[in-house]
N, C-alpha and C positions, 0 to 999 in steps of 0.2 A: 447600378453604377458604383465604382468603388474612387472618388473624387482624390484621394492622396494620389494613383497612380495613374491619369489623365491630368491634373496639373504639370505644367513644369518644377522644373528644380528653383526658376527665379521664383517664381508663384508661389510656390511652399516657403520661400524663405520671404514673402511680405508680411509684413507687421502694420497695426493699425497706426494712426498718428494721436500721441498723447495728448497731443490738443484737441483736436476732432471727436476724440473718447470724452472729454470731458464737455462738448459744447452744449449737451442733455441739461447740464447742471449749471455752468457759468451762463447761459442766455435765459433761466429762468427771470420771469421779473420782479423786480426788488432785489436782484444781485448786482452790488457794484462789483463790477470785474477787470482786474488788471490783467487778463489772459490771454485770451486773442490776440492778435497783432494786426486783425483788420486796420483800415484805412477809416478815420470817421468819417462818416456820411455830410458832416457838414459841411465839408471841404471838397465835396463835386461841385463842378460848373454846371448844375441841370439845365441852370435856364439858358445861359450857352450853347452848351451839347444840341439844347432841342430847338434850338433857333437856327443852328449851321444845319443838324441831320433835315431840318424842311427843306432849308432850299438846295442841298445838295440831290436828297430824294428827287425834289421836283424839276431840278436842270439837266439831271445825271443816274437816274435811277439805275439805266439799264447799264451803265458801265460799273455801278458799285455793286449792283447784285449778279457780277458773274464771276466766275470763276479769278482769279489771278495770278502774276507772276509767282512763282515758289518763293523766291529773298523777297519778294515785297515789291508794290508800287514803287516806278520808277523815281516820280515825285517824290511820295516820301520818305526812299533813300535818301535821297539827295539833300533831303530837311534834315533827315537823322545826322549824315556826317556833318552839316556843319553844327551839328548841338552837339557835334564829340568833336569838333574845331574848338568849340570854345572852353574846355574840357581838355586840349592838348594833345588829342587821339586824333592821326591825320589818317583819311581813309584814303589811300593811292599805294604808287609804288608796292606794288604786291600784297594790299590788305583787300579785304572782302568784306561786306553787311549783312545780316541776314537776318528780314521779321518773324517773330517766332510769337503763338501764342502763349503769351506768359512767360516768363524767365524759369519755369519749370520744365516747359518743354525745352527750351534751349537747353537746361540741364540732361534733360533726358535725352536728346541730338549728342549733345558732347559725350556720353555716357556709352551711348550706343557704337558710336565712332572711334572711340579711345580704350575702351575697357573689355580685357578677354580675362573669363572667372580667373581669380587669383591674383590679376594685378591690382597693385598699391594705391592707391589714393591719399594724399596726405591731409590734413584737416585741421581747423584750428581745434582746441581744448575751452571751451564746448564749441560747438558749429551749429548750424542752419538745421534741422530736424528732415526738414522736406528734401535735402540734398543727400543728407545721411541716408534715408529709404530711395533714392534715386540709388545712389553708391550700390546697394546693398541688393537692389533687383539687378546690379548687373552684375555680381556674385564677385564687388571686387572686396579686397582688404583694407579696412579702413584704419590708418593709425592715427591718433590726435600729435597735435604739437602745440607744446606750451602755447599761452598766452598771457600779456600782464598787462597793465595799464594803458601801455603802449603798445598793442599787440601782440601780434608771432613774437616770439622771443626767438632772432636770428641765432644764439647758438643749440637751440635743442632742433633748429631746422635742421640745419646742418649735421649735428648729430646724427638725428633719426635719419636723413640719407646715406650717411655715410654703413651705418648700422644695417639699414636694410642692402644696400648694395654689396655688402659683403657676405650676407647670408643668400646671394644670388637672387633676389626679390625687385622686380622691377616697378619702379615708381612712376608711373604714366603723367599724374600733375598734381602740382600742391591746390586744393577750392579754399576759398579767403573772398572773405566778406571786407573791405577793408577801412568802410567808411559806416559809422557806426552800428557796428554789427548786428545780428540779430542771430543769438540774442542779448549778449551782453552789453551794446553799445558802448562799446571798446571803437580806439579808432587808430588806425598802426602811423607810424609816426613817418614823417619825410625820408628821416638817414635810416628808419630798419626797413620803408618802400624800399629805396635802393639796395640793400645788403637782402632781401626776400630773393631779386630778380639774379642778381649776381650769381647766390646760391642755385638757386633752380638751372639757369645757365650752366654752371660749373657741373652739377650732379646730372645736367641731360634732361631734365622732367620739366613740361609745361605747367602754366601757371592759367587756372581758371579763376577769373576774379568777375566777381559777384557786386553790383553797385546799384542794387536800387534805392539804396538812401542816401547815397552820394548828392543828390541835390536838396534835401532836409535839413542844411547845415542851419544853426543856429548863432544868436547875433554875436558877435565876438571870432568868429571861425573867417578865418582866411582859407577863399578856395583854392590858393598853390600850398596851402599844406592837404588838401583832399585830392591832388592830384591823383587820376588814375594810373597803375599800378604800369597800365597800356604805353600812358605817357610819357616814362623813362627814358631816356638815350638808348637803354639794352631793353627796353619792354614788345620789340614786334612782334616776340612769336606769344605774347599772353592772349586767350581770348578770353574778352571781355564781354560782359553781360549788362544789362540794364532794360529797365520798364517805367510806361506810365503809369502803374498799378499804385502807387504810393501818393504819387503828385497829382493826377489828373483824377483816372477814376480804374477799381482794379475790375468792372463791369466789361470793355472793352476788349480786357486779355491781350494786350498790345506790348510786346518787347520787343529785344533785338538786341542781336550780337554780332562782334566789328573783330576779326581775327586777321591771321596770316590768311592768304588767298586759298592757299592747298588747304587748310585746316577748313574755308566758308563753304569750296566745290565737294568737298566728303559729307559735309554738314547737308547741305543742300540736295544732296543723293536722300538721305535719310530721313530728310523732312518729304518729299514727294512719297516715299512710303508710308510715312506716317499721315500726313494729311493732306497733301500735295500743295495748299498754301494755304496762308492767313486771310482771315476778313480780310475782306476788300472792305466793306463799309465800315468797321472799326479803324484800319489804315488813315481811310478816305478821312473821317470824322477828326482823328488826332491830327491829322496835314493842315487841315483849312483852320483847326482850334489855335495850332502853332502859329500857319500862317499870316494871320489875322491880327496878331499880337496879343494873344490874352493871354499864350502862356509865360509869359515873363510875369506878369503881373500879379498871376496868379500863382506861380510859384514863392513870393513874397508873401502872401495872405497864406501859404499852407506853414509856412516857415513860421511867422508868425504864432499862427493857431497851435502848433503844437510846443512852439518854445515857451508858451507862457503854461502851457502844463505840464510842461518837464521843470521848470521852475518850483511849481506849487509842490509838485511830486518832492522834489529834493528838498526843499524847505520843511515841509510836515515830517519826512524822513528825518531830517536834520534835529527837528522837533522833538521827535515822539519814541524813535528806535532806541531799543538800553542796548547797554554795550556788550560785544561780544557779534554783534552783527555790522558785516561791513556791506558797502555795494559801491557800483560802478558811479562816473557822474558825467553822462553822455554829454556828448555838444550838437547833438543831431539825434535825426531817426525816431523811432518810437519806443525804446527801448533799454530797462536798467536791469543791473544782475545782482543779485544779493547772494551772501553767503552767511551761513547760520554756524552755531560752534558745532565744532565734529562732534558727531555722532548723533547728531539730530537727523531725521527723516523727513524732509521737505515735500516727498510723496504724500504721507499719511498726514502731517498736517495741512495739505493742500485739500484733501475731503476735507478733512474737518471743518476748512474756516470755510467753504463754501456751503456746508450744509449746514451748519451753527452759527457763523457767523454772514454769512450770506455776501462775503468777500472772498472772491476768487483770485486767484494765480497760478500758474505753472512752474512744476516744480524742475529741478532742474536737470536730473538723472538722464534721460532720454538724449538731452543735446551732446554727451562725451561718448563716444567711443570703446573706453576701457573699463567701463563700468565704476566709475569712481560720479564724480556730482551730486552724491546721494542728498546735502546737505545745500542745495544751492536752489537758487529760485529765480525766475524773469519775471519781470512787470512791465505791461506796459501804461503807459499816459496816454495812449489816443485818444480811449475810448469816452472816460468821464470827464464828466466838466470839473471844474476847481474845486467848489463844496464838498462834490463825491470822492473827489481825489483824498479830501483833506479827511476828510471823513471815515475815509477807508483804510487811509494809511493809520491813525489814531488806533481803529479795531485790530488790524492785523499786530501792530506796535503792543498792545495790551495782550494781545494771543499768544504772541512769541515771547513773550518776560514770564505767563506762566509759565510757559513750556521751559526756557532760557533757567528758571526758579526751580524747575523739578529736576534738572539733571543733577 
């Protein structure tokens, strides 16, 4: 067997994920690790979860373990749109819902549906890693666009379409994380939401917008400035994405995406061949955990848990980093960006400090497009408690002044 020429063309062009390459080394134990961007385990409902899955098992087994509808239980349709009711995203008049395993697969539906090799995808400057290699297996062109405190910077949107529309290159839709990013927990601002949609409008290109930490906001944050991108006056042809993978438990694999109607019936062709539908008992389980009222409450207790680690995070940064190093200062998510003085390689000191210092991070190279980020780095605060937090930022803080000292 000669395996270069029985692959495909996507297939030859997959790359592993820089995170996943590294998890041998960051999940060693005695490693504090700011790497992963898992969800921490202390913030599942178990005992919840396993108090509804009995009696639903025992009232209803035979209707959760068979097959079901391709968009999802009727039921919990019906729950989903009004949790994008309260959110500003009205499902009717010509929109559509559709449950999708994971907000990855919904990536890989929209991908499949929208991208023929060669067309454009626009992305923020860095973006999502796991979207980047979705993009990338459907042989499209990935171009970054600025981003700054405030996110997209609307005039290099603009630009870069005007730019590519002129060299005959068509831009299929701009993907934007918008509510604190991942991975820089950046979060784009009210008037540059509006002037994103406007522009996409004008240039002809949809807008794929990504929101699983949209409800991780932290205490100080007003939810009509998280408004979804969907919720605009000009937002109905965005399709939007979102999961319980962050707030509930990412065990489930439970999302879902609310689009134009034509945009959910193509989606919906593509998801039948792909797996022709979602858990029913994962569906089931997140309906009654909604319905029941626990997930209000417990969205509180997640918001909570990690705001007081994004706190500690910034404060021992605040503490401990010499100068020359700057980074992001989230109001949500799990997620900060650091950047080191040019010409530093965040790759290689990303070994070093987990295999010396036994403090891990992800560097930041991977998440741009253009080959530039060589010098930048994500952390997150899920994972460690405060001590370790504080602990770990002090180490990495003393790593990077040597390094910082030797240039």
């Amino acid at each position: 067997m000669q395996p270069d020429k029985l692959f495909s063309r996507s297939a030859r062009l997959m790359q592993p994920s820089p995170i996943r390459r590294m998890a041998g080394l960051v999940n060693q134990p005695g490693v504090i690790s700011f790497a992963g961007g898992m969800p921490n385990p202390a913030t599942f409902p178990d005992k919840d979860l396993r108090r509804i899955l009995d009696e639903i098992v025992e009232r209803d087994g035979s209707r959760i373990f068979q097959y079901g509808i391709t968009r999802g239980l009727p039921e919990f349709c019906e729950l989903l749109a009004g949790l994008l009711t309260k959110r500003g995203v009205t499902i009717g008049d010509g929109q559509g819902l559709m449950v999708t395993n994971g907000s990855q697969q919904g990536l890989n539906l929209v991908s499949q549906v929208f991208l023929d090799p060669g067309d454009v995808v626009l992305v923020e400057s860095p973006s999502y890693v796991g979207a980047l290699a979705c993009f990338r297996n459907h042989q499209a062109e990935l171009v970054g666009v600025a981003q700054d405190e405030d996110g997209i910077v609307p005039e290099d949107l603009a630009e870069q379409a005007a730019t590519l529309a002129a060299a005959g290159k068509r831009v299929k839709f701009l993907y934007c994380i918008p509510n604190f990013q991942n991975p820089s927990g950046v979060t784009i601002t009210p008037a540059r939401r509006a002037r994103i949609v406007e522009i996409a409008r004008r240039h002809g290109f949809l807008i794929v917008e990504d929101d699983p930490y949209g409800e991780l906001y932290f205490s100080g944050v007003k939810p009509g400035d998280i408004r979804p991108l969907k919720a605009l006056p000009e937002g109905e042809d965005v399709i939007y994405l979102s999961s319980f993978s962050k707030v509930v438990t990412p065990g489930l694999r439970t999302a879902y995406l609310a689009g134009p109607e034509w945009v959910i019936a193509r989606l919906e062709l593509a998801k039948q061949a792909a797996d022709l539908c979602s858990s029913s008992l994962d569906q089931r389980l997140i309906y009654e955990y909604c319905r029941r009222g626990l997930y209000e409450a417990h969205l509180q207790e997640v918001r909570d848990f990690y705001d007081v680690k994004c706190q500690a995070m910034l404060k021992a940064m605040e503490q401990s980093m010499p100068a020359g190093i700057t980074w992001t200062r989230p109001r949500g998510g799990m997620f900060l960006w650091g950047t080191l003085p040019g010409g530093m390689d965040a790759e290689a000191l990303a070994m070093e400090a987990v295999q010396h210092l036994r403090v891990a991070f992800i560097h930041g190279g991977p998440f741009f497009v253009d080959g530039t980020g060589q010098n930048t780095f994500r952390l997150t605060f899920a994972k460690e408690d405060v001590p370790a937090i504080e602990q770990g930022v002090r180490l990495l803080a003393d790593f990077f002044l040597s390094k910082v000292a030797a240039l």
